[in-house]
C-alpha positions as CSV (number, residue, x, y, z in Angstrom):
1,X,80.3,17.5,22.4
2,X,82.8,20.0,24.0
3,X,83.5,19.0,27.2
4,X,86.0,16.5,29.0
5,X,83.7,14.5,30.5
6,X,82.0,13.8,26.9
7,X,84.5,13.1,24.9
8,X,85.1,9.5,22.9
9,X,88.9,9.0,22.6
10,X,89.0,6.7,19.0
11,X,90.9,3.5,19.9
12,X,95.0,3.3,19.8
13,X,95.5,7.7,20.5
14,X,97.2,9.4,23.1
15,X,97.4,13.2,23.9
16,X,99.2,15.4,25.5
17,X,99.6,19.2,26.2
18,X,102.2,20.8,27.9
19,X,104.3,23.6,28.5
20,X,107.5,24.5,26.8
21,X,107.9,28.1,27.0
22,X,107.2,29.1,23.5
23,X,104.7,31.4,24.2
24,X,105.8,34.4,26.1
25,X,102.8,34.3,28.3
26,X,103.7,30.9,29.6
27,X,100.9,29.1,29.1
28,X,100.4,25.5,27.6
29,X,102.0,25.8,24.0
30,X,102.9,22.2,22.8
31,X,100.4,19.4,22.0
32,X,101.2,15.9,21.5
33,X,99.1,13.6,19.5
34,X,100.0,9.6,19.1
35,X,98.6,6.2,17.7
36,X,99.9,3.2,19.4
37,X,99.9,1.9,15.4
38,X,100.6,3.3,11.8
39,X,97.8,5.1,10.7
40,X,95.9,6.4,7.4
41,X,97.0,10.0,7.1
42,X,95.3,13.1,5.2
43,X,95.4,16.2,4.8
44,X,94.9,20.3,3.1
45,X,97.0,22.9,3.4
46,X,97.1,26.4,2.8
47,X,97.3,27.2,-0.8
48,X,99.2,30.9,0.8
49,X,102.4,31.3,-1.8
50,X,104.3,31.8,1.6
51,X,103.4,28.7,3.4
52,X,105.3,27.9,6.6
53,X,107.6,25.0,6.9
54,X,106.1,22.3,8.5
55,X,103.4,22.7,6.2
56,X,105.9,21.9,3.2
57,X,106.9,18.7,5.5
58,X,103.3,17.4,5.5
59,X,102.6,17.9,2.0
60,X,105.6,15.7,0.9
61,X,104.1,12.4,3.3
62,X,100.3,12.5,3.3
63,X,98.2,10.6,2.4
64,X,100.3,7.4,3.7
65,X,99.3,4.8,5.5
66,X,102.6,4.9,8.2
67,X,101.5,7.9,10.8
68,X,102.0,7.6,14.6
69,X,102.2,10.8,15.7
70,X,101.4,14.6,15.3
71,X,103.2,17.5,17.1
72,X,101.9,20.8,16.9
73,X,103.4,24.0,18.9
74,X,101.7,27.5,19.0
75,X,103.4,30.4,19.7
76,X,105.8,30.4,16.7
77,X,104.6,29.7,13.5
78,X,107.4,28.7,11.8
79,X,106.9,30.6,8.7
80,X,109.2,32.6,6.2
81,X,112.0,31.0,7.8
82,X,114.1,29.9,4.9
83,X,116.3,26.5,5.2
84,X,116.7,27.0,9.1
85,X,112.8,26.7,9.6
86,X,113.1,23.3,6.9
87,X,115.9,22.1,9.5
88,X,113.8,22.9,13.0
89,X,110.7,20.6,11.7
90,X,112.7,17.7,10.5
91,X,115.0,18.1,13.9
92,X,111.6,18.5,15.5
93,X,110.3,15.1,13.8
94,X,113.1,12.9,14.7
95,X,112.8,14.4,18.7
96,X,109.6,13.0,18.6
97,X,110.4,10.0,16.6
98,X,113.3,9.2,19.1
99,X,110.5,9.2,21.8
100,X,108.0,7.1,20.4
101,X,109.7,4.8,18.9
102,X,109.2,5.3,14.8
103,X,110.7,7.0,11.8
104,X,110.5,10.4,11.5
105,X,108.5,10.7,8.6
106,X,106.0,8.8,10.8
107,X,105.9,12.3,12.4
108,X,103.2,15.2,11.2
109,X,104.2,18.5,12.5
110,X,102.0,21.9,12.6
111,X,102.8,25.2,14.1
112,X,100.9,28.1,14.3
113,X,101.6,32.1,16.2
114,X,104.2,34.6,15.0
115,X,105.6,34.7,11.4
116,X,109.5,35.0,10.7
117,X,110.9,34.0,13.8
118,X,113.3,30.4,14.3
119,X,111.9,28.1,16.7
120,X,113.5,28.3,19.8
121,X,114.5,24.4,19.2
122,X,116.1,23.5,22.8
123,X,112.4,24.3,24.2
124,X,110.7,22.4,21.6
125,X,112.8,19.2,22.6
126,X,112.3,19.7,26.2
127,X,108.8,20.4,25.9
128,X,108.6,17.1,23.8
129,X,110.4,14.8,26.7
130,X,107.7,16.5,28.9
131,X,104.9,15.8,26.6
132,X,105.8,11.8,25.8
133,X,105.5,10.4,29.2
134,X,102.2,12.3,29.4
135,X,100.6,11.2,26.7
136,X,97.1,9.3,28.0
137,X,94.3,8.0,26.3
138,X,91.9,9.7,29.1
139,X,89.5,12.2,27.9
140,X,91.5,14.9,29.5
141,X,94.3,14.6,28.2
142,X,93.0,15.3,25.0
143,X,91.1,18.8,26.2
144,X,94.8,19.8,27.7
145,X,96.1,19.3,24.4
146,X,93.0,20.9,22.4
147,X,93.9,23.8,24.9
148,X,97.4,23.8,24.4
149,X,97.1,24.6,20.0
150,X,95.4,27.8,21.0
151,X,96.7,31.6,20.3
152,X,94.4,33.8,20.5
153,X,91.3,31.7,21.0
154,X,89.2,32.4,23.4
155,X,87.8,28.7,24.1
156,X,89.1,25.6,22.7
157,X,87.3,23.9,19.6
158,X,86.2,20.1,20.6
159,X,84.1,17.4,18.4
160,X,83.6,13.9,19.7
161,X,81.7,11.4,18.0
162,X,80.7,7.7,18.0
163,X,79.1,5.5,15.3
164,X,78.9,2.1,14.2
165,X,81.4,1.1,16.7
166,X,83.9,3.5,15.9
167,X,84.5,7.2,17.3
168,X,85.3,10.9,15.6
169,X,87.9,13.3,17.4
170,X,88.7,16.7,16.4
171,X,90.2,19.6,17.8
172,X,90.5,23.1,16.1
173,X,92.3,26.4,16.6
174,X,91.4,29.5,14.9
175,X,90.3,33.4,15.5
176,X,92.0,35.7,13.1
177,X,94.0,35.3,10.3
178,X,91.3,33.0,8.6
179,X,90.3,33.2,4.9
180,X,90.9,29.8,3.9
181,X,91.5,28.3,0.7
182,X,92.0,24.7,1.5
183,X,92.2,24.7,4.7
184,X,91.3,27.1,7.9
185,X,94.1,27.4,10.9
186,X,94.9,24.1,12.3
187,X,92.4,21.0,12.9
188,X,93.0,17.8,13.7
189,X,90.9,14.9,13.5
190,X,91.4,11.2,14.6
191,X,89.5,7.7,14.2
192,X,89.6,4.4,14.4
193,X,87.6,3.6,11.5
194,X,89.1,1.9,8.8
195,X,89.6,3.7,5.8
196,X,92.2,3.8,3.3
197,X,95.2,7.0,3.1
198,X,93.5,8.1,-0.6
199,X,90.2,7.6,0.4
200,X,90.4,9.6,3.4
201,X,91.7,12.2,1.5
202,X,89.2,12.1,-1.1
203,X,86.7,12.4,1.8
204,X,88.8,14.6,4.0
205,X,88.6,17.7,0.8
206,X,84.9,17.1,0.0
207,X,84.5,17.5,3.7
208,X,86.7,20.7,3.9
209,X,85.3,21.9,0.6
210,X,82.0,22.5,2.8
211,X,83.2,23.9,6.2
212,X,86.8,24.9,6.5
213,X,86.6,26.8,2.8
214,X,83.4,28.2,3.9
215,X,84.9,30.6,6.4
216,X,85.9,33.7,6.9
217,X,87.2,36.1,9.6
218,X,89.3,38.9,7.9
219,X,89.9,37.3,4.4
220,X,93.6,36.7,5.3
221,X,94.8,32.9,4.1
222,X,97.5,31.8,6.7
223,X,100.8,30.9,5.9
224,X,100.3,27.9,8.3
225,X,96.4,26.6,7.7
226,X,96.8,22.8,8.3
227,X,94.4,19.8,8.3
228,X,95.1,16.4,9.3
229,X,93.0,13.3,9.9
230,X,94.6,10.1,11.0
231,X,92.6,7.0,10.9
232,X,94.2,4.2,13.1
233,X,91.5,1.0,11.8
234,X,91.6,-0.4,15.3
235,X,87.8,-0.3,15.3
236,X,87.1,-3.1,12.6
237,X,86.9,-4.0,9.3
238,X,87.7,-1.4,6.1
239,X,84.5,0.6,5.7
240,X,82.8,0.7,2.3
241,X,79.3,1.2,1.2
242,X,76.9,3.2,3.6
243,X,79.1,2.3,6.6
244,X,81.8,4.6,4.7
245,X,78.7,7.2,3.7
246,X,77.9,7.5,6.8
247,X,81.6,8.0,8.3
248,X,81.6,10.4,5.2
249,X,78.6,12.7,6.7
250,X,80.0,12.5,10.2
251,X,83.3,13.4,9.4
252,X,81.4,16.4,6.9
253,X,79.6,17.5,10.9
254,X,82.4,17.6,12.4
255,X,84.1,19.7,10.2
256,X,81.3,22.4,9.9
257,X,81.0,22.1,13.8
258,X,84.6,23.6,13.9
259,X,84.9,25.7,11.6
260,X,81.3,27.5,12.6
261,X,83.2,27.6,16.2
262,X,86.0,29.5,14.6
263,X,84.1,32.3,13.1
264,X,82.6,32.5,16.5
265,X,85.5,33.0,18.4
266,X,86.8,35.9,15.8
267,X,88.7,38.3,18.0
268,X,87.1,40.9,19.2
269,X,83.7,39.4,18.1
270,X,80.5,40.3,19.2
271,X,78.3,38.5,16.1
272,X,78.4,35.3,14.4
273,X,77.0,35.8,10.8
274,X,75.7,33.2,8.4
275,X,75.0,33.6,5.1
276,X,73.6,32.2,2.3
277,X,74.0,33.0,-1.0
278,X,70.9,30.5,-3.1
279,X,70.1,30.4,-6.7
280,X,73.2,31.1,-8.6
281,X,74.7,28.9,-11.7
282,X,77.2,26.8,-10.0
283,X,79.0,26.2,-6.2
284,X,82.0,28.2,-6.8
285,X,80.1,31.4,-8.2
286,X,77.9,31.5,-4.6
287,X,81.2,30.8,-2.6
288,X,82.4,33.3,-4.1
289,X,79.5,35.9,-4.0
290,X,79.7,34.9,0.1
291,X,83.2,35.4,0.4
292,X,83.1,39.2,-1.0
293,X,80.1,39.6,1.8
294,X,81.8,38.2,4.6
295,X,85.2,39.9,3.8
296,X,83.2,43.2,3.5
297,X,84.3,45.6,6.2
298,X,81.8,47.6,5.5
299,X,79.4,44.4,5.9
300,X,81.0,43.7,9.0
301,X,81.1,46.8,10.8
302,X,77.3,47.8,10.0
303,X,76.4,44.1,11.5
304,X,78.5,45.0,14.4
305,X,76.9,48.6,14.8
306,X,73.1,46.5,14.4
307,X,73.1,48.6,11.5
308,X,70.7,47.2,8.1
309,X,72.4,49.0,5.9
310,X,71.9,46.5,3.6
311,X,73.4,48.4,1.0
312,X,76.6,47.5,1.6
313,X,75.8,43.9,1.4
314,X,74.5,44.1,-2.2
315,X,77.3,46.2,-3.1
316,X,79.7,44.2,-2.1
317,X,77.9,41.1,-3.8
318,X,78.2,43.4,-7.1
319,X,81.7,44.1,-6.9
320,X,81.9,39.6,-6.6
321,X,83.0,39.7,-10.2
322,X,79.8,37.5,-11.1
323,X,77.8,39.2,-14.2
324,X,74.4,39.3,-12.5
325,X,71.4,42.1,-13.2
326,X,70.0,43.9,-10.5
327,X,66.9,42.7,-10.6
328,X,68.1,38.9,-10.0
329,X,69.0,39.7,-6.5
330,X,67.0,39.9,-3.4
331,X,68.6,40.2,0.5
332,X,66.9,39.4,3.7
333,X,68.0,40.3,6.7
334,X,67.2,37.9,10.1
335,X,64.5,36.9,8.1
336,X,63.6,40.6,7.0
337,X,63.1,41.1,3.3
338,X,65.4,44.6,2.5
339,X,65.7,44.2,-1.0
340,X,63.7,42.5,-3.7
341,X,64.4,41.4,-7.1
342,X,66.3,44.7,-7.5
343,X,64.0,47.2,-5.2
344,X,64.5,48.4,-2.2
345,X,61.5,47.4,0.5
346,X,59.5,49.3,3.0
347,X,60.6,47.3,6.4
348,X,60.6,48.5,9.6
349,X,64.5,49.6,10.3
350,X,64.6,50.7,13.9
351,X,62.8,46.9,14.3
352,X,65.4,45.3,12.4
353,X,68.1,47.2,14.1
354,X,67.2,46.2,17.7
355,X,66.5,42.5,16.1
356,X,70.2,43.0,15.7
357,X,71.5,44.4,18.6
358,X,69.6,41.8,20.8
359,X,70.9,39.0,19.3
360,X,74.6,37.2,18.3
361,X,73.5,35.2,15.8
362,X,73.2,36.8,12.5
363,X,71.6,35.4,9.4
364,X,71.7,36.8,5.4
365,X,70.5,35.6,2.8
366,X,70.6,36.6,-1.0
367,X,68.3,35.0,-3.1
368,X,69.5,35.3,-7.2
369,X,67.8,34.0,-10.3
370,X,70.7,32.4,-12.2
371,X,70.8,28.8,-11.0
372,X,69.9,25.7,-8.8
373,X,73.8,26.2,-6.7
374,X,74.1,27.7,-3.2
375,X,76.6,27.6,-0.5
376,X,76.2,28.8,3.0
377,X,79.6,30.8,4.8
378,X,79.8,31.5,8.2
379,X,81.9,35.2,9.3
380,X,81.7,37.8,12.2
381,X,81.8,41.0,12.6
382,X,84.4,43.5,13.1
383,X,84.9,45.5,16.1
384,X,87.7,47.9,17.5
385,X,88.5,44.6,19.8
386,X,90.0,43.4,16.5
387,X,92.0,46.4,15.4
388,X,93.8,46.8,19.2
389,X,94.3,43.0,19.2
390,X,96.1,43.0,16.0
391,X,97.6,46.3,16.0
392,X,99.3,45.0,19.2
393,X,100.0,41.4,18.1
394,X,104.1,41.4,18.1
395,X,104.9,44.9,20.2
């Protein structure tokens, strides 16, 4: 579900978006995210060697069991900012903490826009005593602060579930910069199901494992990529058994939902690409057969061209680093076998082409003879929109 009107808010959150001025455009740049009661807290972060700060003040609480609140400002990201950037995010956490009334450890913080820059801190605290007396449990509130997480985005990124008597919220940001290796961007997803701070993380990675870590828009991790899940147990007894199975698969939907929405909205995209790589010894070799594909931009320009040149898709899936033969690999194409066990095949390419150009929605798949594991990635394609976007990001 992606709209307002649709949207189950889980029992004991509020939201909020507002605007504090952090973005130079002036748009809405500061979401607020509370629980009414502790919460069961989880999350994955960017495994990037330069992570940004609040990320480094999330790792050291979750998984707890004492959340209330998540702020999350875009605009800045809050990264490569030495002890000054450590500073802003605990001064940040104790704003909010003053405001609703809990510790500041209680307080997750996320941040996402341009690297190497201090928050401008006096905006972040006003922006905060705007966003506190907003906060609502009404469906829009939570699309204003879905909107207000955004950078470059072109839509916001909305899941809403119910089940069993308790409901599913996420929200997602995430265009560029997204080659993520525990995490994509920022997402944040609330309940209130019961379920215990190490057992949502267990579930919360095995989740991510299969959607966030299975997309890619340019390769690049972030410095910043951030997931959260709070679970406030206002909807009933601790799950267990197939109550917590099914919670499990919803949670693994609502994942995939967002993180296929991401490689949508790549910037300047005009194709959303899926791929999957079957038949290869274990999970990690066919993630990481995909990932050389989908960070291809070779791959990615000929799919944006509605070129087949499928030749640059087995190449790239040679230069993986995995020690197949030739002949174990075959490629299809939109459902067009172009290569087979090793051979190239007689299709049709001015079909396949126009197949290509007449529709967004992209599908590979390479078939190899090693295994029983597959994985399926989502990407796009790359197009000058991309380059002039990010050529032009800070000037």
């Amino acid at each position: 579900m992606s709209e307002a009107s649709s949207i189950v808010v889980p029992k004991g959150f509020r939201a909020s978006g507002v605007k504090a001025g952090v973005k130079p455009s002036g748009g809405l740049d500061l979401a607020l995210i509370a629980s009414d009661v502790p919460c069961s807290a989880a999350g994955t972060f960017t495994t990037n060697r330069v992570c940004a700060a609040p990320v480094k003040w999330c790792r050291d609480i979750v998984p707890t069991d004492g959340v209330r609140a998540i702020v999350v400002n875009a605009g800045n990201a809050n990264a490569a900012t030495g002890a000054q950037g450590e500073a802003n995010v605990r001064r940040t956490a104790e704003s909010a903490a003053a405001l609703i009334g809990c510790d500041a450890r209680q307080v997750l913080i996320a941040s996402t826009g341009v690297i190497g820059h201090q928050l401008p801190m006096e905006k972040i605290e006003a922006g905060l005593r705007a966003a506190a007396p907003a906060l609502s449990a009404d469906a829009e509130s939570f699309r204003t602060a879905a909107q207000a997480i955004l950078t470059t985005d072109t839509r916001t990124k909305i899941v809403s579930e119910s089940r069993d008597g308790w409901a599913l919220f996420g929200m997602a940001k995430g265009a560029a910069m997204i080659g993520p290796r525990m995490a994509t961007m920022l997402a944040f997803l609330t309940t209130d199901a019961r379920v215990s701070p190490m057992t949502l993380k267990s579930i919360l990675s095995e989740s991510v494992e299969e959607s966030f870590n299975c997309v890619s828009v340019e390769g690049h991790t972030s410095t910043n990529d951030t997931v959260l899940l709070l679970a406030s147990g206002l909807a009933g007894d601790e799950l267990s058994g197939a109550g917590l199975d099914r919670f499990a698969a919803t949670l693994h939907d609502a994942c995939q939902t967002l993180a296929q929405e991401m490689a949508a909205d790549g910037e300047g995209s005009t194709h959303f690409i899926a791929i999957d790589v079957e038949g290869c010894t274990d999970r990690e070799e066919a993630r990481t057969l995909a990932r050389a594909v989908a960070d291809s931009p070779l791959v990615k320009t000929a799919i944006h061209g509605a070129d087949p040149n499928w030749g640059r898709i087995v190449s790239a899936a040679g230069y993986a680093g995995i020690p197949f033969e030739e002949n174990e690999l075959s490629l299809w194409i939109n459902g067009v076998c172009v290569y087979d066990h090793g051979t190239p095949t007689a299709f049709d390419a001015n079909a396949l082409s126009s197949n290509l150009r007449a529709n967004r929605d992209v599908h590979l798949r390479l078939l190899f003879q090693r295994g029983d594991a597959s994985i399926r990635f989502w990407t796009c394609d790359l197009t000058a929109e991309y380059v002039h976007l990010n050529a032009d990001y800070t000037t």
